[in-house]
C-alpha positions as CSV (number, residue, x, y, z in Angstrom):
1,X,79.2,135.3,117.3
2,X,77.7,133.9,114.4
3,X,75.6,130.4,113.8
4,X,76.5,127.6,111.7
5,X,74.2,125.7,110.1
6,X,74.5,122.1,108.3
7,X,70.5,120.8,108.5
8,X,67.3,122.7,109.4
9,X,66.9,123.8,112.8
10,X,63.5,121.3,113.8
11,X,60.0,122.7,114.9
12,X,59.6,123.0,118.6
13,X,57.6,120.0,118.8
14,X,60.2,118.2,117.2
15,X,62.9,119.5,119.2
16,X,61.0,118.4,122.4
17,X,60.3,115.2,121.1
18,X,64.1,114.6,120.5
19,X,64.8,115.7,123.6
20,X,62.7,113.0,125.7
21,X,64.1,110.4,122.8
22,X,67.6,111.3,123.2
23,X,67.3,111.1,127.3
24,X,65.7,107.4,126.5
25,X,67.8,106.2,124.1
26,X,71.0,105.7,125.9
27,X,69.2,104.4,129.0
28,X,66.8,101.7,126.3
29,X,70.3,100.8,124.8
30,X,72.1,100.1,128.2
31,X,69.5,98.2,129.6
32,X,69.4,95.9,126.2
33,X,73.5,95.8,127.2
34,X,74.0,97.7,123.6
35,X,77.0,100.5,122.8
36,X,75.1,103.9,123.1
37,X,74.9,105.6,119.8
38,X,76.4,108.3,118.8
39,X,75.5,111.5,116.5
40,X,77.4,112.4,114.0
41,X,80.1,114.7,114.9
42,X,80.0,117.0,111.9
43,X,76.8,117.3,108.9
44,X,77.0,118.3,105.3
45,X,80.3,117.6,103.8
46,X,82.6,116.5,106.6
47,X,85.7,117.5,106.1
48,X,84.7,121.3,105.3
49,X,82.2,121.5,108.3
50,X,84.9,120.2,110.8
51,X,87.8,122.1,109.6
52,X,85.2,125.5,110.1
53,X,84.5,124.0,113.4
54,X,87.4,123.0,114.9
55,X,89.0,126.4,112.8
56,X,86.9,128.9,115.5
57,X,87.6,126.4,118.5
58,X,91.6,126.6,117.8
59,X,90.8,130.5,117.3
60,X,89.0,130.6,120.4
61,X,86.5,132.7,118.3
62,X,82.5,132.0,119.6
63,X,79.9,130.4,117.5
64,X,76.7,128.1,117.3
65,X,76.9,124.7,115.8
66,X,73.1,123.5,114.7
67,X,71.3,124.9,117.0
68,X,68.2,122.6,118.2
69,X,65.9,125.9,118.3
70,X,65.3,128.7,116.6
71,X,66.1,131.0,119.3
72,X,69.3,130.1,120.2
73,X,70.3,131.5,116.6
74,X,72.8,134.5,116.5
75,X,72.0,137.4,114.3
76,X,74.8,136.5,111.5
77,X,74.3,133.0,110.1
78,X,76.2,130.6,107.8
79,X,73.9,128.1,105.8
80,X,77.3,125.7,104.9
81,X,75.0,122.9,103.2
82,X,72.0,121.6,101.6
83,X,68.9,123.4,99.7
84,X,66.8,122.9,102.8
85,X,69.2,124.3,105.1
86,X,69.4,127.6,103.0
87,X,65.6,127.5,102.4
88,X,65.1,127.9,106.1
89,X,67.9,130.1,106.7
90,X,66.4,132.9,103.9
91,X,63.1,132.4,105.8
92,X,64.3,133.4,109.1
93,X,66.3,136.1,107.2
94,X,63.1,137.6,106.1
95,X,61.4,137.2,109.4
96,X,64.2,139.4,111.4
97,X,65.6,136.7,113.2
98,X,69.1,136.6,111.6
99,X,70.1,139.9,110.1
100,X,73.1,139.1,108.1
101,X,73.3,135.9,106.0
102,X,75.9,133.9,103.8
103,X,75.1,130.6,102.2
104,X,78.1,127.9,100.7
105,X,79.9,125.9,99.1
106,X,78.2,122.8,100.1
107,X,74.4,123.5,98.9
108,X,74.7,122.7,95.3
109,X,76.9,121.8,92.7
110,X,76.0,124.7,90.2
111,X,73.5,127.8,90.3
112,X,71.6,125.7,88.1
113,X,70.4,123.4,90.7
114,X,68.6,125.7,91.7
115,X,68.7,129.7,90.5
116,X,65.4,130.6,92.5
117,X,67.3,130.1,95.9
118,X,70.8,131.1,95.3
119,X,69.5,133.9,93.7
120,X,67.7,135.8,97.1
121,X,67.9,138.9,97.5
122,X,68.1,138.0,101.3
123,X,71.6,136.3,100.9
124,X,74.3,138.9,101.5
125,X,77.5,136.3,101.0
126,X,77.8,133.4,98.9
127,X,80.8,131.0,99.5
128,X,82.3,128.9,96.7
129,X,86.2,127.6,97.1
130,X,88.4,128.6,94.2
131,X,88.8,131.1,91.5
132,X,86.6,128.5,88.9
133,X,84.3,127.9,90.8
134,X,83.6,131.4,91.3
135,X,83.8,132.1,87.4
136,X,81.1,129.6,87.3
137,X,78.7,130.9,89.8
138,X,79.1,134.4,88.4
139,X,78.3,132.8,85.0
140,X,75.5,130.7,85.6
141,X,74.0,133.5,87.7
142,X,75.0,137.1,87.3
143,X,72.9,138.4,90.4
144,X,74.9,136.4,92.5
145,X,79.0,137.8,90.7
146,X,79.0,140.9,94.0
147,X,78.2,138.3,96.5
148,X,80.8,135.8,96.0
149,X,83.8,135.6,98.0
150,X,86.2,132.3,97.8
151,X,87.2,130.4,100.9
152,X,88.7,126.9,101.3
153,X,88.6,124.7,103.9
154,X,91.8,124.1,105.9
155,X,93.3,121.1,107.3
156,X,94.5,119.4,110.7
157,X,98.0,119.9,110.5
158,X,97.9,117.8,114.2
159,X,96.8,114.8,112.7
160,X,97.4,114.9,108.9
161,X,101.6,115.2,109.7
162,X,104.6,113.2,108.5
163,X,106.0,110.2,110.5
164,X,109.4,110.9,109.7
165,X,109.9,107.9,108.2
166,X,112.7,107.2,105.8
167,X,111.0,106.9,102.5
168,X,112.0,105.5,98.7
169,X,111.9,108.9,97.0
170,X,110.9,106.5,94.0
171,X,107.8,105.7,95.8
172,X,104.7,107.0,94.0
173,X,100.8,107.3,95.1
174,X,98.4,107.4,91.9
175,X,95.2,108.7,93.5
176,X,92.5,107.4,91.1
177,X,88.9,110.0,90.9
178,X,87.3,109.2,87.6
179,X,90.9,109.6,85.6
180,X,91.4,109.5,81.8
181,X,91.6,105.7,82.0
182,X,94.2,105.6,78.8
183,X,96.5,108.2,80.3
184,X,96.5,107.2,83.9
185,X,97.4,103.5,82.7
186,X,100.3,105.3,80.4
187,X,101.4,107.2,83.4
188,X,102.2,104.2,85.6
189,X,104.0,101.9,82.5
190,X,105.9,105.5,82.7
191,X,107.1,105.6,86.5
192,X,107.5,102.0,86.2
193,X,110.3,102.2,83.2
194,X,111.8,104.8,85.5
195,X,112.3,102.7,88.6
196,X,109.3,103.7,90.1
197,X,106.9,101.5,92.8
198,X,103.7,102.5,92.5
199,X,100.4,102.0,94.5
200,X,96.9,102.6,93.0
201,X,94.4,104.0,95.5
202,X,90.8,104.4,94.3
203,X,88.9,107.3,95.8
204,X,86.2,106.2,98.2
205,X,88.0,103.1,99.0
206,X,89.8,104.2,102.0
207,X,89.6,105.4,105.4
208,X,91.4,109.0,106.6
209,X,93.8,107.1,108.8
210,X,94.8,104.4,105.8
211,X,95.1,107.4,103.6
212,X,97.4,109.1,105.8
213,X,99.2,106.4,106.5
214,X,100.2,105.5,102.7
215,X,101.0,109.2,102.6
216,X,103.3,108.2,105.2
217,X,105.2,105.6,103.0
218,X,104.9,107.1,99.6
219,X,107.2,110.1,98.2
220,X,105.1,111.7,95.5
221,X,101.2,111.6,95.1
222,X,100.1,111.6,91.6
223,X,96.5,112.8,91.9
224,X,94.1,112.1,88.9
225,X,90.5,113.6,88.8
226,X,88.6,116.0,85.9
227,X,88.3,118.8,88.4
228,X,88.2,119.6,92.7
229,X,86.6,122.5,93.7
230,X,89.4,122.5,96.5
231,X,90.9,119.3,96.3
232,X,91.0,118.8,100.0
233,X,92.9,115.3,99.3
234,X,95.5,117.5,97.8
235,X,95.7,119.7,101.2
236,X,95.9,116.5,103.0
237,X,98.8,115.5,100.8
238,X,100.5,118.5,101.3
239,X,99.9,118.8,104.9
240,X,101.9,115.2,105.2
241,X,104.8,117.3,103.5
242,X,104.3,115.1,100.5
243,X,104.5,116.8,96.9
244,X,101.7,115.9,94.0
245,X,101.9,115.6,90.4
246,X,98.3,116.8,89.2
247,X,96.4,115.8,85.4
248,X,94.6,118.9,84.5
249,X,92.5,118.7,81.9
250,X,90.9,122.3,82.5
251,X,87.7,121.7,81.4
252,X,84.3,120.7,83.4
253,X,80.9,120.5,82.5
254,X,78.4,121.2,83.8
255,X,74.3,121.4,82.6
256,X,75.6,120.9,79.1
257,X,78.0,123.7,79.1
258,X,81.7,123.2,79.5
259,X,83.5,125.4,81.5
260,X,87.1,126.0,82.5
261,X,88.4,124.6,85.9
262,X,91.3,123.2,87.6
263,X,92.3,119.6,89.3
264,X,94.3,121.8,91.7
265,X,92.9,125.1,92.3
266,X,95.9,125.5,95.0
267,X,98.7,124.1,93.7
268,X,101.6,125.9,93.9
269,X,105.4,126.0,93.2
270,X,105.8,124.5,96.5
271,X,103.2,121.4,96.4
272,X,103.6,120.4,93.1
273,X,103.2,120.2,89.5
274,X,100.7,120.0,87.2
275,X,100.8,118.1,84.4
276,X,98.1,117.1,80.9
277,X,99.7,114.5,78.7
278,X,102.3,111.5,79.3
279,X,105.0,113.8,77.6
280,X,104.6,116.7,80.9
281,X,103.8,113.7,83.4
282,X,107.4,111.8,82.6
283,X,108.4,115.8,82.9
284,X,107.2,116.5,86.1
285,X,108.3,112.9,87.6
286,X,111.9,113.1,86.4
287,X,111.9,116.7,88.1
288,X,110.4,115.8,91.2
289,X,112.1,112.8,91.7
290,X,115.6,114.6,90.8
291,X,114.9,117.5,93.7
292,X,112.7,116.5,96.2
293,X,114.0,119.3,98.1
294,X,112.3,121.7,95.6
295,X,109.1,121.3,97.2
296,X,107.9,122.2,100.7
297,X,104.5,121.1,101.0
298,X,103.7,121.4,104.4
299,X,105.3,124.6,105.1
300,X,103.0,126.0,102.4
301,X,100.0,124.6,105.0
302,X,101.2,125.8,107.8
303,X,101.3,129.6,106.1
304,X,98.1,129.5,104.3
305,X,95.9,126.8,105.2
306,X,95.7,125.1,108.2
307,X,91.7,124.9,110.5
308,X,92.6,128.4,112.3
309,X,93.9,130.1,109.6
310,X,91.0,129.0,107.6
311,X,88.5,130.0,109.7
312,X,89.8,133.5,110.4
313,X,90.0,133.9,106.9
314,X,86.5,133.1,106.7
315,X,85.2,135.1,109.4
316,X,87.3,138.5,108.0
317,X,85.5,137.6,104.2
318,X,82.3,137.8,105.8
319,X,82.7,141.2,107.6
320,X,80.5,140.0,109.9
């Protein structure tokens, strides 16, 4: 069994003041004739912490999700996010109460952040998501290079699924995440002189269900950002059985230093193609538009990275 945490665990006088305040609350707000509030289903980054979560449910494989007190804590231990998190975590590594401990992705964006933590000799796993990112981490922070193993999050193939609906394969998506503002505006004038409709969506601007949902009614995503870790949009994409065309500028920096990376760490024959200038974009489109049946998106989820299959994976990584 092991313990995942997303915040620290709070001090037992804390944890019994909650207690009486979280037995009140509901009752306070009922009696005012208020909706009862409700915690937040999933901490740290969301979409990685539920797809663990609901990952070891499907798998029907035990675990502890923030634990309200120290000693419901299992002897393994995953700190998924935040400095605090992993600052506690080390200290109850050190004081016996957890014997094995792995720490990732969602605690900092580079080693830099913060080398004195991530470099413990009391972390024996350190999570990061893609081939990159490890090079980064082993770059910025040598110590940490035998410790890394990569994992990605998975998706919910349930709910992130085509509708079935007929669809203009002319249809295009541009997903829009701090893009090359030049070559993103060149890109559409180009799918537009090829008989294209396209839709702009800014990131951040959107809810899951209106994102799937224009997934739903659009052929091709053409997904613009410097660089994704993951690119758990991407999986979402795919996971609709829609197909992306990908600008990857392959660079990132990061604490003055610029370091190779990808837009896509998982794209593959099957989900895509990746393109850097308008020359390969008006490459890719003609070629996905010409044989649609090329791709096969969600099949390629359903083999590698759905919630169960993710979790699993992450569980047999540990070796815990």
């Amino acid at each position: 069994m092991i313990t995942i945490l997303t915040e620290p665990i709070p001090p037992p006088r804390q944890y019994y003041t909650d207690n009486v305040k979280g037995r009140l609350r509901p009752l306070l707000r009922k009696l005012d004739g208020r909706e009862p509030l409700k915690r937040p289903a999933y901490g740290g980054h969301f979409a990685v912490t539920r797809s663990l979560v609901e990952g070891l449910r499907k798998a029907g494989l035990p675990f502890v999700y923030n634990p309200r007190r120290i000693k419901d804590c299992t002897p393994d231990l995953i700190a998924l996010s935040g400095l605090q998190t992993l600052e506690q975590a080390i200290g109850l590594r050190k004081a016996g109460i957890v014997k094995r401990l792995a720490a990732g992705p969602n605690i900092v964006g580079s080693p830099a952040d913060n080398f004195e933590l991530l470099g413990s000799e009391w972390i024996e796993r350190y999570i990061v998501n893609s081939d990159w990112t490890r090079n980064m981490y082993a770059g910025e922070l040598p110590s940490l290079d035998a410790k890394l193993i990569i994992w990605p999050a998975g998706v919910d193939e349930e709910y992130w699924k085509p509708e079935g609906r007929e669809k203009d394969p002319r249809s295009l998506l541009f997903y829009s995440k701090r893009p090359d503002k030049e070559l993103f505006d060149r890109c559409i004038e180009i799918a537009e002189a090829a008989g294209c409709r396209v839709t702009v969506l800014e990131y951040g601007s959107y809810t899951p269900p209106q994102y799937k949902q224009l997934l739903n009614e659009h052929a091709i995503l053409v997904h613009f950002t410097p660089s994704e870790s993951q690119g758990i949009s991407l999986a979402e994409s795919w996971s609709v059985d829609v197909p992306t065309l990908v600008w990857n500028q392959g660079v990132y920096v990061s604490h003055g230093k610029t370091i190779p990376c990808s837009s896509a760490p998982f794209l593959s024959d099957p989900t895509g193609l990746f393109f850097r200038d308008a020359p390969e974009f008006a490459a890719a489109l003609d070629k996905a538009v010409s044989a649609p049946a090329a791709f096969s998106p969600r099949k390629w989820i359903l083999d590698h990275l759905t919630d169960e299959i993710s979790a699993r994976h992450l569980i047999q990584l540990l070796e815990f």
